[in-house]
DSSP file (Angstrom, degrees, kcal/mol; ACC not computed):
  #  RESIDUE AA STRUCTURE BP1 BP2  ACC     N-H-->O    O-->H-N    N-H-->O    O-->H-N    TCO  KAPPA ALPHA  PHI   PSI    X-CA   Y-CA   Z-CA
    1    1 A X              0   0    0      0, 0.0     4,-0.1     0, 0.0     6,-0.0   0.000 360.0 360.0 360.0 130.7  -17.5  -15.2   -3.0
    2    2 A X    >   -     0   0    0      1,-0.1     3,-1.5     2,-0.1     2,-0.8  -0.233 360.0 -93.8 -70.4 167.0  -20.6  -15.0   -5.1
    3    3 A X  T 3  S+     0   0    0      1,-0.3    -1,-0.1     3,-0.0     3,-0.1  -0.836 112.5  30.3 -95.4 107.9  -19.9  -17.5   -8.3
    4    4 A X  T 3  S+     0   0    0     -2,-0.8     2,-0.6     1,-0.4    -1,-0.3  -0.135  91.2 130.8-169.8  25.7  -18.6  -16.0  -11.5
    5    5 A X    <   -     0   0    0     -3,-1.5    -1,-0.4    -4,-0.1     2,-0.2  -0.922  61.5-120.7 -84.9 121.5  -16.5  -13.0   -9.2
    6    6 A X        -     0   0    0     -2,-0.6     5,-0.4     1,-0.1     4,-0.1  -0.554  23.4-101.1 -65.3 147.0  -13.3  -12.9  -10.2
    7    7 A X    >>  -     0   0    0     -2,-0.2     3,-2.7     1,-0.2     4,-1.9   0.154  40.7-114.5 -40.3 135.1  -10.4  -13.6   -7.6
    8    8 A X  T 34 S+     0   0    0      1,-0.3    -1,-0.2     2,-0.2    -2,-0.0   0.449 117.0  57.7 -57.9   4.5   -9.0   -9.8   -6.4
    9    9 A X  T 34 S+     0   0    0      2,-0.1    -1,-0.3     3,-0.1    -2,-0.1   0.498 111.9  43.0 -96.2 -12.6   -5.5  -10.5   -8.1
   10   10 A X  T X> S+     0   0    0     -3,-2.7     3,-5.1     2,-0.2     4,-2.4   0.974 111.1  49.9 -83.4 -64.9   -7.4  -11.0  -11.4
   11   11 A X  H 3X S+     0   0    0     -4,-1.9     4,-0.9    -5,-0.4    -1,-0.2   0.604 112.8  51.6 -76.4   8.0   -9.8   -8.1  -11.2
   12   12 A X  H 3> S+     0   0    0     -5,-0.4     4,-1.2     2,-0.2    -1,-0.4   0.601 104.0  51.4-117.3   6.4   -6.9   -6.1  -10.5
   13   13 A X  H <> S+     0   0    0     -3,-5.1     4,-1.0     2,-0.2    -2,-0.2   0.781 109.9  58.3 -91.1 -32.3   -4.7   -7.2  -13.5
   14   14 A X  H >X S+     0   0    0     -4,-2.4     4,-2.9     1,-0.2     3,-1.2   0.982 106.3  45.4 -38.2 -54.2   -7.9   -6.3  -15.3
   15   15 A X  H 3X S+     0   0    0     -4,-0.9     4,-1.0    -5,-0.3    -1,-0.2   0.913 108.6  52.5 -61.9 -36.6   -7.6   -3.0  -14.0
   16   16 A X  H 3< S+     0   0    0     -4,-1.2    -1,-0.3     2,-0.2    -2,-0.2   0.574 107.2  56.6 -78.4  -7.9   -4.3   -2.7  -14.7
   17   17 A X  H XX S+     0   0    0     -3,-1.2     3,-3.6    -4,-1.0     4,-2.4   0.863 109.0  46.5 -74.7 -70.8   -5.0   -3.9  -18.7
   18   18 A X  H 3< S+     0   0    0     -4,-2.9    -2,-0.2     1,-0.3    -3,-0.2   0.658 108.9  46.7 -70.7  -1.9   -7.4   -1.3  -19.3
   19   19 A X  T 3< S+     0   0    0     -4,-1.0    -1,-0.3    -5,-0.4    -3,-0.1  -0.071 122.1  44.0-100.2  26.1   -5.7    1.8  -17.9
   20   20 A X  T <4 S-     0   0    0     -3,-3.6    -2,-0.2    -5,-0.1    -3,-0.1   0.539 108.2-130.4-124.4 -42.9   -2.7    0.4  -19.9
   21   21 A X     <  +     0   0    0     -4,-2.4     2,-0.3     1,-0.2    -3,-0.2   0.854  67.3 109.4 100.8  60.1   -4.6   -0.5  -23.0
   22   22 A X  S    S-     0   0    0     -5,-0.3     5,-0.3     0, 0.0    -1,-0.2  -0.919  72.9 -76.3-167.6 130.1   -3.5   -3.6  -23.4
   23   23 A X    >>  -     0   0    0     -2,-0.3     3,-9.5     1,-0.2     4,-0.9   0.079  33.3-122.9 -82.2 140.4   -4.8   -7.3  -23.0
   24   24 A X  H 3> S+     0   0    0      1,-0.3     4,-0.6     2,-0.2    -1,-0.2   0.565 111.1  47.1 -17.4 -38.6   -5.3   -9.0  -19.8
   25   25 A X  H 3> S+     0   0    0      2,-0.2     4,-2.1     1,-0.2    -1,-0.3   0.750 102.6  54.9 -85.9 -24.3   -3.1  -11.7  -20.7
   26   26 A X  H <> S+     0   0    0     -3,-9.5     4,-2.1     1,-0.3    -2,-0.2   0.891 112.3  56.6 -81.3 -16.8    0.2   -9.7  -22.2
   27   27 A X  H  X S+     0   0    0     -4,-0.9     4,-1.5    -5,-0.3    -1,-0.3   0.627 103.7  53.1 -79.2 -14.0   -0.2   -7.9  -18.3
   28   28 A X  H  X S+     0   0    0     -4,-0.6     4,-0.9    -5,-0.4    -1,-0.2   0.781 110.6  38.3 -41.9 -42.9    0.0  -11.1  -17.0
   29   29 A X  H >X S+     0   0    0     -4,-2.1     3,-2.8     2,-0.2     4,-2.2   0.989 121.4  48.8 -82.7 -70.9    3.2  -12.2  -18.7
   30   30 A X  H 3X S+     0   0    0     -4,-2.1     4,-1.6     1,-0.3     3,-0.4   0.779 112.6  48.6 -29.5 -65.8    4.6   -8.1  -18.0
   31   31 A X  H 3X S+     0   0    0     -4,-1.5     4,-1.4     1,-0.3    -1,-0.3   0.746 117.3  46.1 -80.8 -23.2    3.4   -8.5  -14.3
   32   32 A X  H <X S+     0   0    0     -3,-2.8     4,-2.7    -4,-0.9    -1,-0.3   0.878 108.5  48.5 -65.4 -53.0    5.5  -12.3  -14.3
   33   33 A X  H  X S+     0   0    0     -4,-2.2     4,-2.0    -3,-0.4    -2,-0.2   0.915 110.1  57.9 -74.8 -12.6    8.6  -11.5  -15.8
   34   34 A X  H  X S+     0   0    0     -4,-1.6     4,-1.6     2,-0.3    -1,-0.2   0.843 109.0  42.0 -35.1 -58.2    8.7   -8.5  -13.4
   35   35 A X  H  X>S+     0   0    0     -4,-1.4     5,-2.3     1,-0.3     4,-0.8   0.716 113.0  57.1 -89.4 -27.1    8.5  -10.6  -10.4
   36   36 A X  H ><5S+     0   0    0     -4,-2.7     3,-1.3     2,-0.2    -1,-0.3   0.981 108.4  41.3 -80.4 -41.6   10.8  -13.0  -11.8
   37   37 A X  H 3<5S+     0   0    0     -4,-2.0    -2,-0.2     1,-0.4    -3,-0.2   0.919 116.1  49.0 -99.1 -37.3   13.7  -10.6  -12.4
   38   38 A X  H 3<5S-     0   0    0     -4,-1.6    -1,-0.4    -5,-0.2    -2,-0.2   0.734 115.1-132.7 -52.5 -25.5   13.2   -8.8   -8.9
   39   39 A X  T <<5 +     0   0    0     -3,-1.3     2,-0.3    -4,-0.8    -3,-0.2   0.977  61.6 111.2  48.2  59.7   13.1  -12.5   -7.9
   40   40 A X      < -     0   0    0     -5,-2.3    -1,-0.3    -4,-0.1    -2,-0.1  -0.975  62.8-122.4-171.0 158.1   10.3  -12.7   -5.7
   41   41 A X  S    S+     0   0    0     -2,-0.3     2,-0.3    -3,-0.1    -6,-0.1   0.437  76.9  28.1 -82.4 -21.9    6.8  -14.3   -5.8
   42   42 A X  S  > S-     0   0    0      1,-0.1     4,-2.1    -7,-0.1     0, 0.0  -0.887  76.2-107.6-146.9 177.7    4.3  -12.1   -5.3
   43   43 A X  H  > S+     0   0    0     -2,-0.3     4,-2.2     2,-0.2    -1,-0.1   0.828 117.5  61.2 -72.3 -30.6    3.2   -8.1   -5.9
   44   44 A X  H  > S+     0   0    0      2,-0.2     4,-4.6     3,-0.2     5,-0.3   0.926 101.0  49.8 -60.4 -57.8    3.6   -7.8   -1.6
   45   45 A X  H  > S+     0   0    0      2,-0.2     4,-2.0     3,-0.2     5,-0.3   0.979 107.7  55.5 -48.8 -58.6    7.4   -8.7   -1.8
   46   46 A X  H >X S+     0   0    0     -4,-2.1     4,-2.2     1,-0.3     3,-0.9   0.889 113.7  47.3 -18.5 -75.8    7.7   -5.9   -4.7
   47   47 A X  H >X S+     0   0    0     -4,-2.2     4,-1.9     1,-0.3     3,-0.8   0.932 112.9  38.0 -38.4 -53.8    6.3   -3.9   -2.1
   48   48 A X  H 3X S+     0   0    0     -4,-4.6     4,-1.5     1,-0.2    -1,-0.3   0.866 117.0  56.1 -82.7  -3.0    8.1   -4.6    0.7
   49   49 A X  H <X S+     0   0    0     -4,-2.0     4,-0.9    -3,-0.9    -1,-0.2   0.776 105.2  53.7 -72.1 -23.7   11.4   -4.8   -1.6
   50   50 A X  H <X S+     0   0    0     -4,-2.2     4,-1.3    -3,-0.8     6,-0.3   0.851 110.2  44.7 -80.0 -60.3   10.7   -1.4   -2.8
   51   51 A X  H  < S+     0   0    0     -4,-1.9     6,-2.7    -5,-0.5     5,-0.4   0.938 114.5  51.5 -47.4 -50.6   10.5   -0.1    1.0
   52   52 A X  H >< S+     0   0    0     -4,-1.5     3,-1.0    -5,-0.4    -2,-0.2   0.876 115.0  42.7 -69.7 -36.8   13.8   -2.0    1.9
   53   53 A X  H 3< S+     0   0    0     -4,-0.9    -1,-0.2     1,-0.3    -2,-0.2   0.408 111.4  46.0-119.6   8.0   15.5   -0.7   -0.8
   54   54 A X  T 3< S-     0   0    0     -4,-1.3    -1,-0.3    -3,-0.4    -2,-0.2   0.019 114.8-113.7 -95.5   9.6   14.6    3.1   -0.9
   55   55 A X  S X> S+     0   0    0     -3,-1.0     3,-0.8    -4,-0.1     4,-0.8   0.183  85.4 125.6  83.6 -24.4   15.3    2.8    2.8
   56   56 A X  H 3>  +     0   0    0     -5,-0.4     4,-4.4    -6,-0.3     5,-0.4   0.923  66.5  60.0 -46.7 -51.6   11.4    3.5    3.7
   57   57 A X  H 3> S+     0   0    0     -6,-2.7     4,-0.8     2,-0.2    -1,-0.2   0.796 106.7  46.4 -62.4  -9.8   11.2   -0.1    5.9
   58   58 A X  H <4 S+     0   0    0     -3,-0.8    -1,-0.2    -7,-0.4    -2,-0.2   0.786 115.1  44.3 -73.1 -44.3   13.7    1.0    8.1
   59   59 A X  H >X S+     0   0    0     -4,-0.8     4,-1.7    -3,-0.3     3,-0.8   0.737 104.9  54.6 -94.5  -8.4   12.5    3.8    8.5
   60   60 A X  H >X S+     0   0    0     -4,-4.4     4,-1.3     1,-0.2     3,-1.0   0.984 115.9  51.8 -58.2 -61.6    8.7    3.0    9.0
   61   61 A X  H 3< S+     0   0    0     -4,-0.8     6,-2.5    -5,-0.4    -1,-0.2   0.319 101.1  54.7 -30.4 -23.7   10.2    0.7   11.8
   62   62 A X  H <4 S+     0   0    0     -3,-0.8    -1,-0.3     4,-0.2     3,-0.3   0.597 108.0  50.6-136.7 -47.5   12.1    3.2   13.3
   63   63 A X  H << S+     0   0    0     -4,-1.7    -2,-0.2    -3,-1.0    -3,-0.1   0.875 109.5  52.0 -81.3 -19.8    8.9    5.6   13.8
   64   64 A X  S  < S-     0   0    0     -4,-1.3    -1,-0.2    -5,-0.1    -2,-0.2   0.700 114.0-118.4 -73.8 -12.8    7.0    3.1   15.2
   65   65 A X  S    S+     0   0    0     -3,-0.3    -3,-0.2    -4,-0.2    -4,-0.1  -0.069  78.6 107.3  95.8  -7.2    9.4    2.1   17.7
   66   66 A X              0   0    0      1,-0.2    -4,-0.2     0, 0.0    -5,-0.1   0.960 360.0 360.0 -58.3 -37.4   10.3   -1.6   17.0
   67   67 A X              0   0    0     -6,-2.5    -1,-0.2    -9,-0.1    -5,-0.2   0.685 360.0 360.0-102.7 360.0   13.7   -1.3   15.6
């Protein structure tokens, strides 16, 4: 990574400041207590918690053949 790119979790809390209007840091805190009250670590568990719990991962599973 060339040197002063930011990391791709950063540039994309950026992204998610300005289309909110709002500064980079107070979407940090939002995007934390989030993950803390879902009680998981990262934006990928969200995802796959979100799938598990609309039913989607089951069924993703289920077209591919695995389950």
């Amino acid at each position: 990574m060339p040197v002063g790119t930011p990391p791709i979790a950063a540039t994309r809390v950026l992204a998610i400041a300005q289309r909110l209007v709002i500064a980079e840091g107070t979407t940090q805190n939002y995007l934390s207590h989030m993950l803390d009250k879902l009680g998981v670590t990262s934006r990928t568990q969200v995802a796959a918690w979100v799938l598990d719990k609309h039913g989607l991962l089951s069924a993703a599973v289920s077209q591919r053949g695995d389950g």
